[in-house]
Backbone as a printed PyTorch tensor [residue, N CA C, xyz], in Angstrom:
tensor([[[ 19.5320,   7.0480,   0.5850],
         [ 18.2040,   7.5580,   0.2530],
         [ 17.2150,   7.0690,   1.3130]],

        [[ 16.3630,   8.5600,   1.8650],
         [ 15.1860,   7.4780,   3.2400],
         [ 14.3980,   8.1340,   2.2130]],

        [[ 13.7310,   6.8090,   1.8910],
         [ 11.9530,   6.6390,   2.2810],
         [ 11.0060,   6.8070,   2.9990]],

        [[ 10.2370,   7.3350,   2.6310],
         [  8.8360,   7.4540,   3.9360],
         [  7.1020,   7.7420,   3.4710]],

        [[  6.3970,   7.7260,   3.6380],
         [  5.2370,   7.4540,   3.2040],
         [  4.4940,   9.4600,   3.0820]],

        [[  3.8550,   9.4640,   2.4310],
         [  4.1300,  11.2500,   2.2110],
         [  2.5120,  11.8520,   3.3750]],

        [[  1.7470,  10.5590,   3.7390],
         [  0.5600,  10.4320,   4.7740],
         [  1.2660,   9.1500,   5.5580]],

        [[  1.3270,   9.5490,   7.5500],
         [  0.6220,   8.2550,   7.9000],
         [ -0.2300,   7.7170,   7.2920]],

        [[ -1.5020,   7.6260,   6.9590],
         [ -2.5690,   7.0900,   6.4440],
         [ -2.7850,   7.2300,   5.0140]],

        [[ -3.3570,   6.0170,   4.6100],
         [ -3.9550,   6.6420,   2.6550],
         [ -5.4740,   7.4070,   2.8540]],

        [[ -5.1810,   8.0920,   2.0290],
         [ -6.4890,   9.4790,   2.1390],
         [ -7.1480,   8.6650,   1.0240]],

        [[ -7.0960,   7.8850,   0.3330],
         [ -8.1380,   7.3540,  -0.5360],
         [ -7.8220,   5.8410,  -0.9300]],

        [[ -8.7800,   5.0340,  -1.5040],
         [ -8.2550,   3.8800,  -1.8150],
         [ -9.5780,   3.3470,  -3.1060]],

        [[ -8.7330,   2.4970,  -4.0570],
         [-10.0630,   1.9590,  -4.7750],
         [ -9.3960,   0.2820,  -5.0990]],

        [[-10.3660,  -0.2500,  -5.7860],
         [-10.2520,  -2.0110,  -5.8190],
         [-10.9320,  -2.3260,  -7.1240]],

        [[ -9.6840,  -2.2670,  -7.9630],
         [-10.3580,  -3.3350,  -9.2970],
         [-10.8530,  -4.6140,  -8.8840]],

        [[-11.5630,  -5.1930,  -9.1010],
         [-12.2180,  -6.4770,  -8.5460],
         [-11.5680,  -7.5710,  -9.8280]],

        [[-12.0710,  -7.3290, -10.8260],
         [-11.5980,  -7.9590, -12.4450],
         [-10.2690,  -8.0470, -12.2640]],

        [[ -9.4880,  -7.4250, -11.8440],
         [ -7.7770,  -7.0640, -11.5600],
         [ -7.1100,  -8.2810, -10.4470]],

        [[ -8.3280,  -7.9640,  -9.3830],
         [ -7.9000,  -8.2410,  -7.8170],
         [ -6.5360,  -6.8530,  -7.3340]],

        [[ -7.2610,  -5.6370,  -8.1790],
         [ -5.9560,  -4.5800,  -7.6860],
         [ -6.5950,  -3.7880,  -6.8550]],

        [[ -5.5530,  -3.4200,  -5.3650],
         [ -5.9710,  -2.2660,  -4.5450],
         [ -4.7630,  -1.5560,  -4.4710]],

        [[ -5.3270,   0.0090,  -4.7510],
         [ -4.2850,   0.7830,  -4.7750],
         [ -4.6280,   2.1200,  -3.6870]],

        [[ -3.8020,   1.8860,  -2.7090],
         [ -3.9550,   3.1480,  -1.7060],
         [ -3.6380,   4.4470,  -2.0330]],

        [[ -3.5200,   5.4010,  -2.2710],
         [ -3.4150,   6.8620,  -1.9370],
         [ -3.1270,   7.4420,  -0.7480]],

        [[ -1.6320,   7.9220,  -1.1460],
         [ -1.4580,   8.5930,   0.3170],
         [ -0.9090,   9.9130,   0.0320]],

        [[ -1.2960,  10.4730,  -1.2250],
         [ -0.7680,  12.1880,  -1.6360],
         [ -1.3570,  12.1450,  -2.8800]],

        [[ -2.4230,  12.7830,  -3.4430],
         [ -2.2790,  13.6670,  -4.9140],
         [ -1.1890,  14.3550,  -5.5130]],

        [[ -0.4420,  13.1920,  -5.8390],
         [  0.6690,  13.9690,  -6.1890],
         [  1.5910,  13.1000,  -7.6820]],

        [[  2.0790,  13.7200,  -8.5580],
         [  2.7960,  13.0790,  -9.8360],
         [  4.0120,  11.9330,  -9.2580]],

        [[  3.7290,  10.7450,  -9.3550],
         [  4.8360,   9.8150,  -9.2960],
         [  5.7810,  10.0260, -10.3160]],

        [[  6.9820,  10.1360,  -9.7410],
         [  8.1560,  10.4680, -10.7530],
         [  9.1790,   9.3110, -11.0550]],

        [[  8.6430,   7.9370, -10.0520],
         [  9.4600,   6.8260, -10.1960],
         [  8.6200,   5.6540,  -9.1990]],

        [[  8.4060,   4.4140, -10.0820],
         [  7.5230,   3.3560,  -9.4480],
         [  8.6540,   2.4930,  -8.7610]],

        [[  8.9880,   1.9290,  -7.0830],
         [  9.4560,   1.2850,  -6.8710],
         [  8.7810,  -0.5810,  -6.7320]],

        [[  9.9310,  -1.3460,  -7.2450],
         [  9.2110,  -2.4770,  -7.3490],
         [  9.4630,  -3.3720,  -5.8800]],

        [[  8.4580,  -3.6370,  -4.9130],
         [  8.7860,  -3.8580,  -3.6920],
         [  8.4020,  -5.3830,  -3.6390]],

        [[  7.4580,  -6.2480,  -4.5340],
         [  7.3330,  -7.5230,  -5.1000],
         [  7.1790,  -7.8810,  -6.1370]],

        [[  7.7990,  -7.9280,  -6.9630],
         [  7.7920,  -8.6600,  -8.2850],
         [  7.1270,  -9.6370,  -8.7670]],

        [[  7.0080, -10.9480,  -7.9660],
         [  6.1220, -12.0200,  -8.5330],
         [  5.0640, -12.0400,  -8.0740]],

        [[  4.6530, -12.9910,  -6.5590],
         [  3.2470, -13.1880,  -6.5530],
         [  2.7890, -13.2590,  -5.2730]],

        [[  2.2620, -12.1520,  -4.2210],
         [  1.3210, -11.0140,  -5.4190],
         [  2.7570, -10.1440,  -5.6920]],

        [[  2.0220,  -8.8570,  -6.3850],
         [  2.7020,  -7.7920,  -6.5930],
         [  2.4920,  -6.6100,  -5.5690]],

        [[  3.5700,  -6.1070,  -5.2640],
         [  3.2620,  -4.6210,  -4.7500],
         [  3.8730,  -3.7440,  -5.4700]],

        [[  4.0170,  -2.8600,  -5.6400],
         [  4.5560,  -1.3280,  -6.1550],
         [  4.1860,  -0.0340,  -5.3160]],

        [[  5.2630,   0.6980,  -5.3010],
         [  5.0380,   1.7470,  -4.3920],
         [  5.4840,   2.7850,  -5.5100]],

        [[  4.6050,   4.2640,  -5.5870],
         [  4.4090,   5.3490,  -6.2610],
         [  5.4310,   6.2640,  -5.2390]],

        [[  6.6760,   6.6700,  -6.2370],
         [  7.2370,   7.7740,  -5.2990],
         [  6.8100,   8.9570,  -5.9470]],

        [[  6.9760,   9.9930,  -5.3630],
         [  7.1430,  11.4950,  -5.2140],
         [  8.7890,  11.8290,  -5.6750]],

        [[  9.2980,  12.7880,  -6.2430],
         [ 10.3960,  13.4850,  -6.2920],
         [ 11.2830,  13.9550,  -4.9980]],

        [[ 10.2170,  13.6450,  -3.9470],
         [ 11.3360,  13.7690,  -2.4930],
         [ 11.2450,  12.1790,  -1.9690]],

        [[ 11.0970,  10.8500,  -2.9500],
         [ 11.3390,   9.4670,  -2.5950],
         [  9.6900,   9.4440,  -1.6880]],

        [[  8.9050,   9.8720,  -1.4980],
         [  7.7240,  10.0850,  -0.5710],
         [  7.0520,   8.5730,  -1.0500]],

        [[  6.6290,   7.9320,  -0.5820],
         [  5.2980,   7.2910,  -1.1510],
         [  4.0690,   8.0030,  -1.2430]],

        [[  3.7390,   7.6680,  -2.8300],
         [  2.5300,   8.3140,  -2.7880],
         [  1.2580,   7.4260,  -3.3210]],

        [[  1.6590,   5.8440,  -3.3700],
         [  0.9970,   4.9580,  -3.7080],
         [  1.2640,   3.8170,  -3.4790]],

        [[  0.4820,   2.7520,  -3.0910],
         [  0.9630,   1.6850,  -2.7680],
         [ -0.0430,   0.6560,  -3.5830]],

        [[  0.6970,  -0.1290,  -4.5040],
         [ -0.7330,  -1.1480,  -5.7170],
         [  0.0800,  -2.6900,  -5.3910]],

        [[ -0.8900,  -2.8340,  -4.5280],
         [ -1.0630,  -4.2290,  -4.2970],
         [ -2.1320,  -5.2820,  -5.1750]],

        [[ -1.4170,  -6.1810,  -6.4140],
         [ -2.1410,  -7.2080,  -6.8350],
         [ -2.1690,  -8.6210,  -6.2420]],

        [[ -3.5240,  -8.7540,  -5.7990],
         [ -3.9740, -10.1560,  -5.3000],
         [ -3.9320, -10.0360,  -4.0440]],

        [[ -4.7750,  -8.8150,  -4.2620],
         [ -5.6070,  -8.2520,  -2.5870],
         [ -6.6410,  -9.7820,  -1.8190]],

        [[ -7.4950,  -9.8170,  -2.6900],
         [ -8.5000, -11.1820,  -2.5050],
         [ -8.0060, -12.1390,  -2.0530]],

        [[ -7.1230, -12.8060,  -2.8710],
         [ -6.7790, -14.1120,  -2.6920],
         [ -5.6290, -13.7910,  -1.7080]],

        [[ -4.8220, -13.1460,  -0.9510],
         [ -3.6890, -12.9400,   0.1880],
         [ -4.3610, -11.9860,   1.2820]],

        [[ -5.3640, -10.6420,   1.4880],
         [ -5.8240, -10.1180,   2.1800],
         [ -5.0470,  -9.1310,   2.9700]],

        [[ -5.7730,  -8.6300,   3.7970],
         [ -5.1330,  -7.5970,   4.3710],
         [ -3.9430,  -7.6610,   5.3650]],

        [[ -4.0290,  -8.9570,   5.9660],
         [ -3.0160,  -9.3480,   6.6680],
         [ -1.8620,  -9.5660,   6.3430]],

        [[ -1.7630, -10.6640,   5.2580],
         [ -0.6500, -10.8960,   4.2750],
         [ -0.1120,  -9.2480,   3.8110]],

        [[ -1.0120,  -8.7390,   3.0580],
         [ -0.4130,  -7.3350,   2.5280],
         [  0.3690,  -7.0010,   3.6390]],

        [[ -0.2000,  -6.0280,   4.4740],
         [  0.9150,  -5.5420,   5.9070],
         [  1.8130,  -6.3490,   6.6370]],

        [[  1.6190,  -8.0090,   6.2890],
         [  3.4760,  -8.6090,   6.7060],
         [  4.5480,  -8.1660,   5.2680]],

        [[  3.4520,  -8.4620,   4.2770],
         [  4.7970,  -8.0540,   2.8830],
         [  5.0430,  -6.8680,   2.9180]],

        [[  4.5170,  -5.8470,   3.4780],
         [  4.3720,  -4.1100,   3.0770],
         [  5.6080,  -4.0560,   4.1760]],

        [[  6.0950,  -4.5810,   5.5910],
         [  6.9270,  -4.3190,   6.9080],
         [  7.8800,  -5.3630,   6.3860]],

        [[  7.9780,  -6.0400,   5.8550],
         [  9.1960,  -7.0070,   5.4870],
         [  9.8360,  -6.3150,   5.0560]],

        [[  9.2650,  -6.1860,   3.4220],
         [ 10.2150,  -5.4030,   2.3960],
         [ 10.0870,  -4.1190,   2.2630]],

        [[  9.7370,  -3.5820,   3.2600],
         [  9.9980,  -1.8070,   3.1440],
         [ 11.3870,  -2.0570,   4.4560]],

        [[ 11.5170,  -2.8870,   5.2100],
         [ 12.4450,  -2.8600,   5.9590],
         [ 14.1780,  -2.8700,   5.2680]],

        [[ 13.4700,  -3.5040,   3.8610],
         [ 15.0450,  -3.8300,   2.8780],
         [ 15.0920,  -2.7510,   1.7640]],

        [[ 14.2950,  -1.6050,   2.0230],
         [ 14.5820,  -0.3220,   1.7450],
         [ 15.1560,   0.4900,   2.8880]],

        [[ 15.0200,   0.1280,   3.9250],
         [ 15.6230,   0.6940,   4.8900],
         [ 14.4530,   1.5890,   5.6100]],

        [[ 13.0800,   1.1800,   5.1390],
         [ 12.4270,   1.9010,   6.1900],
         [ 11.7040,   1.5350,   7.6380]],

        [[ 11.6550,   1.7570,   8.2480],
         [ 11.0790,   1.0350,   9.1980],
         [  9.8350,   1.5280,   9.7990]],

        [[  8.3970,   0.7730,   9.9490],
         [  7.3060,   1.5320,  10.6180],
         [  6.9530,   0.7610,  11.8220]],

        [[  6.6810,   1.2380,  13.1100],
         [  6.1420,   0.9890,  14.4630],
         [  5.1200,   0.1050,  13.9170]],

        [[  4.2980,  -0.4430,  15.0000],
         [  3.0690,  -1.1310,  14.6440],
         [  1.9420,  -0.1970,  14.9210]],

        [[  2.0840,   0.7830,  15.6380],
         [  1.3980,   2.0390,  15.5660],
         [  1.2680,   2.2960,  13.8890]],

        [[  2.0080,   3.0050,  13.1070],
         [  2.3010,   3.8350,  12.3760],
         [  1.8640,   2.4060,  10.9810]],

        [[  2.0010,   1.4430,  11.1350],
         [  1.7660,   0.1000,  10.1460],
         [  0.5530,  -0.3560,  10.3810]],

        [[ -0.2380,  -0.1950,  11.4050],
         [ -1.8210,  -0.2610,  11.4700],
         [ -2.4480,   0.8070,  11.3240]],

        [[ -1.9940,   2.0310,  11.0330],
         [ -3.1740,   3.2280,  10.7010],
         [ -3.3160,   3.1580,   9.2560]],

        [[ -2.1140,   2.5690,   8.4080],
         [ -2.3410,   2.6270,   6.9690],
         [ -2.6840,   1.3420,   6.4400]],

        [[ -3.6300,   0.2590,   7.1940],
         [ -4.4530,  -0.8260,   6.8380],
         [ -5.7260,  -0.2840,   7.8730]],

        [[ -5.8320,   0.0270,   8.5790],
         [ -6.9340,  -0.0750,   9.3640],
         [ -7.9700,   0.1400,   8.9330]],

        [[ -8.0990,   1.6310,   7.7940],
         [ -9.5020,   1.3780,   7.2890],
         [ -9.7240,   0.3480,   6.2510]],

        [[ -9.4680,  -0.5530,   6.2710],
         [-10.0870,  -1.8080,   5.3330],
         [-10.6960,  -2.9290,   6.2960]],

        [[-10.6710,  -2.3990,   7.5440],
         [-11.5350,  -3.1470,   8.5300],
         [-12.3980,  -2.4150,   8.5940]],

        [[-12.8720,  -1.1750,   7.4610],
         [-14.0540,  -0.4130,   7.8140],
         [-15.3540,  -0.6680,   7.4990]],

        [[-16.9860,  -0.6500,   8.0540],
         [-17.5790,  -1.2110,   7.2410],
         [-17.8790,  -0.6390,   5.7670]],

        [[-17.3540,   0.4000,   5.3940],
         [-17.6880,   0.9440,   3.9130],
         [-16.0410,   0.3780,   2.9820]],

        [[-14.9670,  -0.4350,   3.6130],
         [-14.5680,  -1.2450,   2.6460],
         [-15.0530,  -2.3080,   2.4280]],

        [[-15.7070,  -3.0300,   3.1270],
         [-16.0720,  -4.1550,   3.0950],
         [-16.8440,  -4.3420,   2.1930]],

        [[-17.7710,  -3.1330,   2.2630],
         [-18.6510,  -3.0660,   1.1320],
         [-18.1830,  -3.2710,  -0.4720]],

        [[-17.0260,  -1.9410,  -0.3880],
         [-16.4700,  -1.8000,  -1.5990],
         [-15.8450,  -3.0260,  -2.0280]],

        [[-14.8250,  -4.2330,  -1.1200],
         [-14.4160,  -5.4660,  -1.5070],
         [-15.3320,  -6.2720,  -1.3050]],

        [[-16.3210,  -6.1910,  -1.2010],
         [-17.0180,  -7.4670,  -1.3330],
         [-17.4750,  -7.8910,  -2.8080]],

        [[-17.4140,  -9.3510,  -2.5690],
         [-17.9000,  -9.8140,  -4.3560],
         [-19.2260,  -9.0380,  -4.7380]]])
């Protein structure tokens, strides 16, 4: 089974703050099966599609680990799914959270 993300990029993103949850968007589309890509702490989960697509990625304990941490755990363990992304293709789907209208949105 390959995996692959159903956008280079997430077309949307929002941030429970109360949660510490950020969940990217990378397709409007019905998840038909949640893969569990970290279990303990933080959490990630990835939203598939019916063609294995990612169509979500919910990272808990955005705040306290950040954006950096996220994209070493997001290239680790998508690698032990067997997927693999360039550093091209693994910085377009964090980059806008160096934007100034996330900053806004994550800020306390």
């Amino acid at each position: 089974m390959r995996i692959v993300f159903a956008n280079p990029t997430p077309i949307e993103y929002t941030y429970d703050k109360k949660g510490d949850v950020l969940y990217l968007t990378f397709a409007r589309q019905k998840a038909t099966r949640t893969l569990e890509i970290l279990k303990d702490w933080p959490i990630l989960l990835a939203d598939l599609n019916d063609q294995n697509e990612i169509i979500g990625l919910e990272y808990v304990g955005y705040k306290q680990f950040g954006i950096d941490t996220f994209k070493r755990l997001v290239l680790e363990r998508l690698r032990t799914f067997g997927i693999e992304l360039g550093e091209q293709e693994s910085d377009s789907f964090v980059s806008f959270m160096h934007t100034p209208e996330a900053a806004v949105a994550l800020s306390d």
